[in-house]
C-alpha positions as CSV (number, residue, x, y, z in Angstrom):
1,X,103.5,51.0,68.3
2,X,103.5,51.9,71.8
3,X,105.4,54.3,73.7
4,X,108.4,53.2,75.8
5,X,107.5,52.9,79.6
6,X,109.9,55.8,80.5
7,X,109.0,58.2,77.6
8,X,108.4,61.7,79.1
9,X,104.7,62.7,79.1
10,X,103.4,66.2,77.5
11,X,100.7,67.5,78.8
12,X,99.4,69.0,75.5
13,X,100.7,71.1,71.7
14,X,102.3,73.9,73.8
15,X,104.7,71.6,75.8
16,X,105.3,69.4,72.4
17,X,106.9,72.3,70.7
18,X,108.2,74.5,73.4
19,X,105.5,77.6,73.6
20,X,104.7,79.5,76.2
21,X,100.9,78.7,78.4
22,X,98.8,81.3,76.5
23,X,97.0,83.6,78.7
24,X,93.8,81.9,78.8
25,X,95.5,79.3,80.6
26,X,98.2,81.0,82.7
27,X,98.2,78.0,85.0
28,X,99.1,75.4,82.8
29,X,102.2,74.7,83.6
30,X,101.9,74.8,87.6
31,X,102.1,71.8,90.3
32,X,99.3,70.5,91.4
33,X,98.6,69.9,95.2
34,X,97.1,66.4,96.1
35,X,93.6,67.5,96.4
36,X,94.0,68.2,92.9
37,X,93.9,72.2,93.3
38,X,96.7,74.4,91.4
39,X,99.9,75.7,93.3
40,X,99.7,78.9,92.3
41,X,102.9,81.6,93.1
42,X,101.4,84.5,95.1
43,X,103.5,87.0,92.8
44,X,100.6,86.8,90.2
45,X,98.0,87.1,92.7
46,X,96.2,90.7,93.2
47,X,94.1,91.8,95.5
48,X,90.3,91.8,94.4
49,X,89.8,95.8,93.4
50,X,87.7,97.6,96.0
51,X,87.9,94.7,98.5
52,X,85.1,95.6,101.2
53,X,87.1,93.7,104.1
54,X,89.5,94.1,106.4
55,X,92.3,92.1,106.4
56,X,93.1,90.5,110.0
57,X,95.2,92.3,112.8
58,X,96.7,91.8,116.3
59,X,95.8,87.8,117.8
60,X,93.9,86.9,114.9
61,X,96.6,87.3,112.6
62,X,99.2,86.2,114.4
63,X,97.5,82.9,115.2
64,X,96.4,82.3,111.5
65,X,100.1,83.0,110.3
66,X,101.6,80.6,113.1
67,X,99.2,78.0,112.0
68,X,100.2,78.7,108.3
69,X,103.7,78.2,109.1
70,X,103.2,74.9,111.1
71,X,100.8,73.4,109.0
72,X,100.8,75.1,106.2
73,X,97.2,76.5,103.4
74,X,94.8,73.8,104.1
75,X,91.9,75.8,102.3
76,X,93.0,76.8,98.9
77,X,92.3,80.4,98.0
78,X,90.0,81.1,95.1
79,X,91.3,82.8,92.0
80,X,89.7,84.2,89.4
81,X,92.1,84.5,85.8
82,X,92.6,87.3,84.0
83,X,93.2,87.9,80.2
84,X,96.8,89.4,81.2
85,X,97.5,86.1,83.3
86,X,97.5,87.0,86.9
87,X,94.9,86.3,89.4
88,X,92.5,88.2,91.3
89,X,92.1,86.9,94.6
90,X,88.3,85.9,95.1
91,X,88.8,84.2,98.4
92,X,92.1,84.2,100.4
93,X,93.3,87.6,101.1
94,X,94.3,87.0,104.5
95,X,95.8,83.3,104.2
96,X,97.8,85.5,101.2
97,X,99.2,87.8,103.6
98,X,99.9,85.6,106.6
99,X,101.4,82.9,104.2
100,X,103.9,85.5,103.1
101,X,104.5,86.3,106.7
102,X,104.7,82.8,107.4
103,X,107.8,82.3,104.7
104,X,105.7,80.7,101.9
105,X,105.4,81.9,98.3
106,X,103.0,79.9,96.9
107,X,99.6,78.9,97.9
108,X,96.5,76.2,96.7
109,X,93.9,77.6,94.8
110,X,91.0,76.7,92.7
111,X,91.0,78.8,89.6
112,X,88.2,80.5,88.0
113,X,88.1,81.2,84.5
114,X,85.3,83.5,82.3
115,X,83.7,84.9,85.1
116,X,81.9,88.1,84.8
117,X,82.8,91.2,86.9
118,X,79.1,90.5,88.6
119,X,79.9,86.8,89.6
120,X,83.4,87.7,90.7
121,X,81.9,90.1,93.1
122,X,79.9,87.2,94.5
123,X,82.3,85.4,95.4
124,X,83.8,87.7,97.0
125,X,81.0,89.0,99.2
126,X,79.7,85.3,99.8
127,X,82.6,83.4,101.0
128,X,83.3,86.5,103.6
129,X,79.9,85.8,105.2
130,X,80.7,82.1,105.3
131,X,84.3,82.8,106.8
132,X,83.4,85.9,109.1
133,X,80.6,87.0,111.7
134,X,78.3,89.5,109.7
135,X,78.1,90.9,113.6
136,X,81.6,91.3,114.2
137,X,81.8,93.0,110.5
138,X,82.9,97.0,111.1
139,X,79.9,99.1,109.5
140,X,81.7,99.8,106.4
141,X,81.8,95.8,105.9
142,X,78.3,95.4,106.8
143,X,77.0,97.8,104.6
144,X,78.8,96.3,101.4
145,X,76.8,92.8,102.5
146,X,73.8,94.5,102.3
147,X,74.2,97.0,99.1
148,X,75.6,93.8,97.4
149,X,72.5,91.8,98.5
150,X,70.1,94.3,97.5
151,X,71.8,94.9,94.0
152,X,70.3,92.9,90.8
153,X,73.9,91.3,90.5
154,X,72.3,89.1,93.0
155,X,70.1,87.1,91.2
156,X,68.7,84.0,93.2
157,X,69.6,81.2,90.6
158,X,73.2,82.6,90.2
159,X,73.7,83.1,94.1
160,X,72.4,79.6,94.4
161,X,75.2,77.5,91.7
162,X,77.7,79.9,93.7
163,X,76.5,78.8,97.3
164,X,76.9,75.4,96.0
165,X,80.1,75.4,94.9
166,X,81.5,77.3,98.3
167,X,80.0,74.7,100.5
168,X,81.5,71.9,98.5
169,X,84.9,73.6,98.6
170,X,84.6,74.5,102.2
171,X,83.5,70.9,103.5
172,X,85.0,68.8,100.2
173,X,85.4,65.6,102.6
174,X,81.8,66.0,104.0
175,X,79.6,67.0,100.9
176,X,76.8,64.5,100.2
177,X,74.7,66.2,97.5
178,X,71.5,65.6,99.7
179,X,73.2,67.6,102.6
180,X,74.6,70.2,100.5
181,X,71.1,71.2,98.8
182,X,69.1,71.2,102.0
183,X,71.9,73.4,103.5
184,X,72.2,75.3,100.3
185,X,68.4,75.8,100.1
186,X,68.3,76.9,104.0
187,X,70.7,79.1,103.5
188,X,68.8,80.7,100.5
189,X,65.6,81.1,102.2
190,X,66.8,82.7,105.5
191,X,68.5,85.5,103.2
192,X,65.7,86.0,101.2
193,X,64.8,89.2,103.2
194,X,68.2,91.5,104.2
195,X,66.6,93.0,107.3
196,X,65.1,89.7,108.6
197,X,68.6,87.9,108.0
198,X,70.8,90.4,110.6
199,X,68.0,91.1,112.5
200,X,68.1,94.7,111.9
201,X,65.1,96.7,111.4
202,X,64.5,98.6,107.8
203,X,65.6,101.8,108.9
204,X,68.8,100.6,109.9
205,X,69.2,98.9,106.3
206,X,68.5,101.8,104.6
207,X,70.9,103.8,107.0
208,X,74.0,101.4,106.1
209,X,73.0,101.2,102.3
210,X,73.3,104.8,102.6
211,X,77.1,104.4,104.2
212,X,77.9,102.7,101.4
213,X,77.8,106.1,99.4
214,X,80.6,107.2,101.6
215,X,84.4,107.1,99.8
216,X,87.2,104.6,102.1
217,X,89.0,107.5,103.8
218,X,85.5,108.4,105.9
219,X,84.7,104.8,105.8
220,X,87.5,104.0,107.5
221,X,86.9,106.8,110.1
222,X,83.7,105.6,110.8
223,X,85.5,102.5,111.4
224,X,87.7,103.4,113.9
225,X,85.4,105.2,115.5
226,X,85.9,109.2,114.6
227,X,82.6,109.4,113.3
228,X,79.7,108.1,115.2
229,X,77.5,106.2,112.9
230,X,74.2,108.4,112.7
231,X,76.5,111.4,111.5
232,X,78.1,109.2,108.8
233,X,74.9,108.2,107.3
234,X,74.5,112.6,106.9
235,X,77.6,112.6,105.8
236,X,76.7,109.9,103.1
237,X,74.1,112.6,101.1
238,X,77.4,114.9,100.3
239,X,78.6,114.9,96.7
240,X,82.4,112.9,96.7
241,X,84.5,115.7,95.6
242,X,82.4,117.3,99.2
243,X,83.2,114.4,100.8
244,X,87.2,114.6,99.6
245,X,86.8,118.2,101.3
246,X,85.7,117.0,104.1
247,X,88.5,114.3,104.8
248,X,91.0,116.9,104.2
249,X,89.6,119.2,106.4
250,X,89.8,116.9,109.2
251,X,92.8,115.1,108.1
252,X,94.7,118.4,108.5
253,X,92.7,119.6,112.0
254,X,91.8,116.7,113.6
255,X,88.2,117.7,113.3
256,X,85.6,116.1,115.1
257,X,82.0,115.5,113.0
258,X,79.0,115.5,115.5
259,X,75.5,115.3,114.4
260,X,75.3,119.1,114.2
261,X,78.1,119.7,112.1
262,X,77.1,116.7,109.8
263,X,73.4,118.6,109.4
264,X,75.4,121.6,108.9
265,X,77.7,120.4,106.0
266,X,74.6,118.6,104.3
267,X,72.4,121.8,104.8
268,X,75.4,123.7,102.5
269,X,75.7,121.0,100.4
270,X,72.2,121.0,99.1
271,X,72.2,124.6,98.8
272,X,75.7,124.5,96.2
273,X,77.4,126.2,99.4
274,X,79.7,123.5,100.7
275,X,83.2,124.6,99.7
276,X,86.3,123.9,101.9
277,X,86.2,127.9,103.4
278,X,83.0,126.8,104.7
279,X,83.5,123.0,105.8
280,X,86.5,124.5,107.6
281,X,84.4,126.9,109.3
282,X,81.9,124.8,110.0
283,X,84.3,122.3,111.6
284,X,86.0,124.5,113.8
285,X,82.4,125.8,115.2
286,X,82.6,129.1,113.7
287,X,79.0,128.5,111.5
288,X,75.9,127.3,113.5
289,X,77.2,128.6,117.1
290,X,75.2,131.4,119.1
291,X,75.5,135.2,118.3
292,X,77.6,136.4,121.1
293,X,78.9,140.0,121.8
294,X,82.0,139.4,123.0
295,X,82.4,136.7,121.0
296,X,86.3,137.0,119.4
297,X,85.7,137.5,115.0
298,X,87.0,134.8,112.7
299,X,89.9,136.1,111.0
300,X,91.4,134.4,107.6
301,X,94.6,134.4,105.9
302,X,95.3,135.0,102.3
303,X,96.1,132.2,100.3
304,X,99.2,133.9,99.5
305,X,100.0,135.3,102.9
306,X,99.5,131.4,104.5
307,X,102.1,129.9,101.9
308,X,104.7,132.7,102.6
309,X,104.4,131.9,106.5
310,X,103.3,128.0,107.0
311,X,104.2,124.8,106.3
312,X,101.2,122.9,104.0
313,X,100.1,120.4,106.4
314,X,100.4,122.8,110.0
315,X,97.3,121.8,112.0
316,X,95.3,124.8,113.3
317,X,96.9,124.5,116.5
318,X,100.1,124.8,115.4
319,X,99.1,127.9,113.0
320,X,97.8,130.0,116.3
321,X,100.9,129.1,118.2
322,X,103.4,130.6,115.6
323,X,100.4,134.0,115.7
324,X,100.4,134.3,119.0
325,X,104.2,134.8,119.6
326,X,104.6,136.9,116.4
327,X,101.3,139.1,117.9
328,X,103.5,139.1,121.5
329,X,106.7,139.8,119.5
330,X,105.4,142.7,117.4
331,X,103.7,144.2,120.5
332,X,106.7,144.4,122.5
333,X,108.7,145.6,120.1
334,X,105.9,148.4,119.5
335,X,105.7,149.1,122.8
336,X,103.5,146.8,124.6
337,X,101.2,144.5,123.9
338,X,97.3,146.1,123.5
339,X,94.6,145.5,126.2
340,X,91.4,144.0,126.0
341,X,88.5,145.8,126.0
């Protein structure tokens, strides 16, 4: 006997007795958008761990949020599901944010189930280069293209289905198969060699697959600028518990690194000498400068006697300030201050 015309439709078991989506299929129960893509809430969307990129700033962002809240997420984001049922965000991490600066709380997505952590990485990588200017990348961007692309996770027949699928989700009303696969296959071929892709010469491969060793507090300063590039890639040889030293050391100082210094802290760390008594001093100029006569001695504090006097976190500026005075202080009240020789 068939249904009545106005019968309420299930969509499957779950619905039919009033369960819960299991986890597998934590978008079950979610709108659909009219391109057919899920409407997923961006509450159970996380960013993708160690994302390379940075998100957008200044115009850029500004312009993609005001075009978010006028038009609202054309391209939908690219999820991948977890077993717990949130998302990590593949694709998307800046129409995330400026759609939640735009008022929104939801986004399209196209949701990706059983992939490994290898293809998720992929994805990630690859529809960054299709979205961004591998030359307008910062270095620590570049160099995660190019240690991803010279890693075996990046196996030609799997970067190949993936390519596929981005280029029919990027142009969905333009994909012919014939275009895609010459496209695809041009694509393929002119990154079949790293260094001939970004026109860079081997050396300079090998110098940002070396960067790539550094941890994100120094690859953010070599970023911004506060150390040059050819001293980060020294940098990049020290252990990472060296390289934590070394961010705290100029995180506290406002240290500059020249190349000096960086041969300097690599030479001690290949010897087992690089502690943070000798990155300090090495820092501050006091290792590697000229012999001089009249050059003034280093003097250190106990660890004790700097806790009973300072604040944890006083830069060395602020430290010789407070000496000084208590130096003028004590001498006047001894009598007058000493003379130089």
């Amino acid at each position: 006997m068939p249904a009545p015309k106005n019968a309420p439709r299930l969509r499957d078991y779950d619905e039919l007795f009033g369960l819960p989506p299991t986890a597998g299929d934590a978008t079950q129960g979610y709108p659909t958008a009219s391109t057919g893509e899920v409407i997923v809430p961006f509450d159970l969307m996380d960013d993708f761990p160690g994302h390379p990129f940075h998100l957008y700033s200044g115009e850029r962002e500004s312009d993609m949020t005001e075009s978010i809240r006028a038009n609202g997420i054309l391209q939908p984001l690219i999820l991948r599901l977890m077993d717990s049922g949130r998302h990590q965000i593949l694709s998307g991490h800046n129409r995330k944010h400026a759609g939640i600066k735009a008022g929104l709380t939801e986004a399209p997505a196209v949701v990706k189930r059983g992939l490994t952590d290898d293809e998720a990485w992929v994805y990630v990588i690859e529809t960054n280069l299709m979205q961004r200017s591998f030359a307008d990348m910062a270095h620590s961007e570049k160099a995660a293209v190019i240690a991803a692309h010279h890693s075996k996770l990046f196996s030609q027949g799997k970067r190949n289905d993936i390519l596929e699928e981005l280029q029919m989700l990027e142009n969905p009303h333009e994909h012919r198969a014939d275009a895609t696969c010459a496209q695809v296959a041009h694509k393929l071929k002119s990154r079949e060699k790293v260094a001939k892709e970004y026109s860079l010469s081997k050396d300079t491969v090998a110098r940002y697959l070396r960067i790539n060793h550094l941890i994100p507090t120094l690859k953010a300063r070599l970023d911004s600028g506060d150390i040059a590039f050819i001293p980060g890639v020294t940098l990049s040889f020290l252990k990472e518990g060296e390289q934590n030293i070394l961010e705290k050391c100029i995180g506290l100082n406002g240290f500059k690194v020249d190349m000096k210094k960086a041969n300097l802290l690599r030479d001690h760390s290949e010897k087992g000498k690089l502690d943070m008594d000798s990155a300090y001093l090495i820092l501050a100029g006091e290792i590697g400068q000229i012999d001089r006569r009249d050059r003034a001695p280093s003097v250190k504090f106990s660890r004790a006697v700097y806790l009973r006097y300072f604040r944890p976190g006083q830069t060395v500026k602020e430290v010789q300030g407070i000496v000084e005075k208590a130096l003028e202080m004590y001498f006047q009240k001894a009598g007058g201050a000493q003379q130089g020789g």
